[in-house]
C-alpha positions in Angstrom: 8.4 77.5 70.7 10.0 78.8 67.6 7.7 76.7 65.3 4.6 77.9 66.9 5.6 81.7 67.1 4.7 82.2 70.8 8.2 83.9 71.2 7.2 87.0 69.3 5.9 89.9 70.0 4.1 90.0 66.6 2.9 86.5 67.4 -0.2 86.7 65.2 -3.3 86.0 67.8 -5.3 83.6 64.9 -2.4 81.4 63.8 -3.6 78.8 66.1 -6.7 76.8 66.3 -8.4 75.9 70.0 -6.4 72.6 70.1 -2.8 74.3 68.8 -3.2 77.1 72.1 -3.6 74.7 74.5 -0.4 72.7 73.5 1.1 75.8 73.2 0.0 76.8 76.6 1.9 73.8 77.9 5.0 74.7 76.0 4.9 77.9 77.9 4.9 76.4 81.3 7.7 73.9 80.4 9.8 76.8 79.0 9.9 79.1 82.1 10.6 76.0 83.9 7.6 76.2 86.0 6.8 72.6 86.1 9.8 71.7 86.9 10.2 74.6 89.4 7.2 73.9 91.5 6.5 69.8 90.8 3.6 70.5 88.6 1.9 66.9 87.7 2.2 66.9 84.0 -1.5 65.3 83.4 -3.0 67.4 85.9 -1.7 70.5 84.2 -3.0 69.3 80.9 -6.6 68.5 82.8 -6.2 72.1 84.6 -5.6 74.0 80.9 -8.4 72.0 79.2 -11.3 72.9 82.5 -9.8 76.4 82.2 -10.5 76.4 78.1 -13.3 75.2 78.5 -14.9 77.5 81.2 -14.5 80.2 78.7 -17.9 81.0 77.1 -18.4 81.1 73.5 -18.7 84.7 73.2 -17.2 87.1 70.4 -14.0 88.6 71.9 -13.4 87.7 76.0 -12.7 83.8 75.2 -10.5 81.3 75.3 -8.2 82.8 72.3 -8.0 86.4 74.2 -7.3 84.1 77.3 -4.3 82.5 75.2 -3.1 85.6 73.5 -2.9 87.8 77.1 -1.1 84.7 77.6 1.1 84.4 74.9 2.0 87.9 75.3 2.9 87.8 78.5 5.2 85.0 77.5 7.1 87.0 74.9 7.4 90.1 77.4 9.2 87.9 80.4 11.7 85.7 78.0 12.7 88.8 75.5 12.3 91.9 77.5 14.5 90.8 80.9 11.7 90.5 83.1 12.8 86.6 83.6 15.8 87.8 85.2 14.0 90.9 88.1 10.9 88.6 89.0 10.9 85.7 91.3 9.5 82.5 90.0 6.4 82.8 92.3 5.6 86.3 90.5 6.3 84.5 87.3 4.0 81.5 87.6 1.2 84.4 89.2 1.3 86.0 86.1 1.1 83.5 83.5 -1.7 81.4 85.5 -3.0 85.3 85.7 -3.1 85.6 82.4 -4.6 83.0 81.3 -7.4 82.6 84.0 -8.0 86.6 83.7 -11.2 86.7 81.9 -13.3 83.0 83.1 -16.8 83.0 82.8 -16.9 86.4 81.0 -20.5 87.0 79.7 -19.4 89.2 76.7 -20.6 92.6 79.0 -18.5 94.5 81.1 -18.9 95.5 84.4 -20.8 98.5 84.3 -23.4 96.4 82.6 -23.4 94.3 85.6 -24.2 97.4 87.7 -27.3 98.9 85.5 -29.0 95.2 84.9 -28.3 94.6 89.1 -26.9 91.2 88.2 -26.2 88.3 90.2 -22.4 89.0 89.6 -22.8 92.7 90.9 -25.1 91.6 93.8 -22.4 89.0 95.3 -19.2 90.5 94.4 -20.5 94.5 94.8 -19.5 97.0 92.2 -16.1 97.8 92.3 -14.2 94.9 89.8 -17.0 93.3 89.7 -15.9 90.5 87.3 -12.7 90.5 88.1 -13.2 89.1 91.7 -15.4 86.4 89.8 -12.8 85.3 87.4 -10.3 85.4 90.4 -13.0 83.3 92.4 -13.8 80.9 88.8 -9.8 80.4 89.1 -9.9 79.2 92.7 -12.8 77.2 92.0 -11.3 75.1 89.2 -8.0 74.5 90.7 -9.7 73.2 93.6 -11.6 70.5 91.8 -10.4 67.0 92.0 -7.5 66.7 90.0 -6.7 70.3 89.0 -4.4 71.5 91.7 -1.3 72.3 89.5 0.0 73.9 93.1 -0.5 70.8 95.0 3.3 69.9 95.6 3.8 74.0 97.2 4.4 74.1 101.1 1.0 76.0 102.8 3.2 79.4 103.0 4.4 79.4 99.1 0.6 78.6 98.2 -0.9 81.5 100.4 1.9 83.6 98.9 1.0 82.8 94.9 -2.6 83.0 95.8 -2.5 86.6 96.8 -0.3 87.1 93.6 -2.9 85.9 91.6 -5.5 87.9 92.7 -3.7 90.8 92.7 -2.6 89.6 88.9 -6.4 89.1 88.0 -7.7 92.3 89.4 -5.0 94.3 88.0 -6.8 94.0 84.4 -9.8 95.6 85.5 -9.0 99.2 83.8 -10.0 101.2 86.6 -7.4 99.8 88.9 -4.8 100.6 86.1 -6.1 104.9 86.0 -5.2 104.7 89.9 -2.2 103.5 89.6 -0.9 105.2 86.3 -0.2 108.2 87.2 2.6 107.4 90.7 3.5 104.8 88.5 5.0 107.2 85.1 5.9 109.6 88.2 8.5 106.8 89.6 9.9 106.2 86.1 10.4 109.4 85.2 12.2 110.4 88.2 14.5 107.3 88.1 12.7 106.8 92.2 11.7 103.1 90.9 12.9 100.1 92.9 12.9 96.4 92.3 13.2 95.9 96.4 10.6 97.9 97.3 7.1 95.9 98.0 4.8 98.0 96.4 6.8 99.4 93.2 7.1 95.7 92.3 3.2 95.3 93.0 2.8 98.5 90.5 4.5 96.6 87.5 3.0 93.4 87.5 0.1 95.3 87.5 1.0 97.0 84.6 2.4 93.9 82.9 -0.9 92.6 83.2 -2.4 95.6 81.5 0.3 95.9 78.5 -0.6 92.3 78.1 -4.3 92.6 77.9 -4.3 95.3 75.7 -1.0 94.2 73.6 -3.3 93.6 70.1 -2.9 97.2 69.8 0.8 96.7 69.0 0.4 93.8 66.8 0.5 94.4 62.6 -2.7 95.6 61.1 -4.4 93.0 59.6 -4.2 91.4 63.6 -5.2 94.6 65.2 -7.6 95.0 62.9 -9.2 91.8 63.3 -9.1 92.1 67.2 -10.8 95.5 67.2 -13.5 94.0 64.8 -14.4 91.8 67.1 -14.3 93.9 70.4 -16.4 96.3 68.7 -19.3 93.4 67.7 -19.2 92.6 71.5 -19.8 96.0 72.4 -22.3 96.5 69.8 -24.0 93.0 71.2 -24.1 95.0 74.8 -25.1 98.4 73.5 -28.1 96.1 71.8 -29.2 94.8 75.1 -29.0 98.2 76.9 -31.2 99.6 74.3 -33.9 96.6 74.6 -33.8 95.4 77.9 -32.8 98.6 79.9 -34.3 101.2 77.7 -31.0 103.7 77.5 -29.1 104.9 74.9 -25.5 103.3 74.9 -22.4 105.1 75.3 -21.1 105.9 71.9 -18.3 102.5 71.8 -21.6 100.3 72.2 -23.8 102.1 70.0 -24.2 100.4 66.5 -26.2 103.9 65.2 -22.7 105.4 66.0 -20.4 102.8 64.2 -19.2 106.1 62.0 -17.4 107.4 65.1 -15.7 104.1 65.8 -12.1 105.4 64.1 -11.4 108.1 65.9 -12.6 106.3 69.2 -10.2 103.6 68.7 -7.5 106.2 68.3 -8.5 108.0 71.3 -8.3 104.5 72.9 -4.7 104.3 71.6 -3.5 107.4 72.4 -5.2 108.1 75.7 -4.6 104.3 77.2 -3.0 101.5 75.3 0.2 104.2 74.1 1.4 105.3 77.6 
């Protein structure tokens, strides 16, 4: 663990290649002492991690490495900042098979694309976390393949359990979810009202574990977050392109290449306004 960095918070998000993450991946699971915890067939993990990489498209920023790093991140935030210790194993292993399942089958658009273009996405799964509910159902799908049930030793009631927890752990990184819940979320933590045995206050911080964790390149050093940014911003531009050609509108400023002089104080008002609090 030590050796490949993934303990760190300023783990650096390119240090590994496509190979490297998924050993690395492995080393995660052993490390929380999930396969051991829940019986996890070793080879069908490894099978599992290398369906799940590869269901990850080759676009510019919503792959297989973003998968990894949300991962990775994750990983850091439950073994250095307590968490290990206030959630149960079950919330542990939803998160970290969260994680790394959270973006499947991303297209490189988000979901209000989906809405304006009437996709086949936003036609079968409606238009509220649109993608979300298909990376949830791309998760399901691959795990119940032959030979990729890494849950296949959990009694019926544990696996019913962990499957609600991952849904819940998939759909909490659709941003909208995260603005309803912000607000009674700071309100509990600022009064000192917040309580690890209370159903839904746990429900609220994996949910915001989830979002610290997708958004965590913001904290990482410069020449990281720089990187990451770079290449959100050529996905977005890649959308804005489309909505300009195929849809005839005018993209919102963050997907309009013509606008790429506004990008700065966008991405601080991105910072400030969401990834800070």
């Amino acid at each position: 663990v030590c050796e490949l960095g993934i303990d760190k918070l300023s783990f650096d998000d390119f240090s590994l290649d496509v190979d490297a993450m998924v050993t690395a991946a492995l080393r995660m699971f052993m490390e929380l002492g999930m396969v051991q915890k829940f019986k996890i067939d070793y080879e069908t993990l490894c099978r599992w991690l290398l369906t799940v990489r590869k269901n990850y498209r080759m676009v510019l920023y919503h792959n297989w490495r973003h998968a990894f790093n949300v991962c990775q991140c994750m990983f850091s935030m439950l073994t250095t900042a307590g968490f290990q210790e206030t959630l149960t194993e079950m919330e542990i292993l939803a998160l970290i098979v969260g994680c790394i399942c959270h973006d499947l089958d991303h297209r490189g658009t988000n979901n209000a694309f989906q809405a304006k273009t009437g996709s086949a996405l936003s036609l079968l799964y409606g238009t509220s976390a649109t993608l979300e509910h298909h990376h949830f159902n791309h998760a399901v799908m691959i795990l119940q393949s032959e030979g990729h049930n890494i849950f296949s030793n959990l009694s019926s009631h544990e696996y019913g359990e962990l499957m609600q927890l991952l849904k819940q752990s998939i759909l909490a990184t659709d941003l909208t979810l995260y603005f309803q819940n912000r607000d009674s979320f700071f309100e509990l933590v600022n009064k000192g009202e917040y309580n690890w045995n209370v159903k839904e206050h746990r429900d609220m911080c994996r949910s915001m574990l989830m979002t610290a964790c997708d958004l965590g390149a913001v904290t990482k050093p410069w020449e990281i977050s720089r990187k990451v940014a770079e290449l959100v911003t050529s996905e977005f531009f890649e959308q804005g392109d489309r909505e300009r050609s195929e849809l005839k509108l005018t993209p919102s400023a963050i997907f309009d290449r013509n606008r790429k002089d506004e990008l700065p104080g966008l991405q601080l008002e991105w910072i400030d306004g969401i990834c800070a609090p």
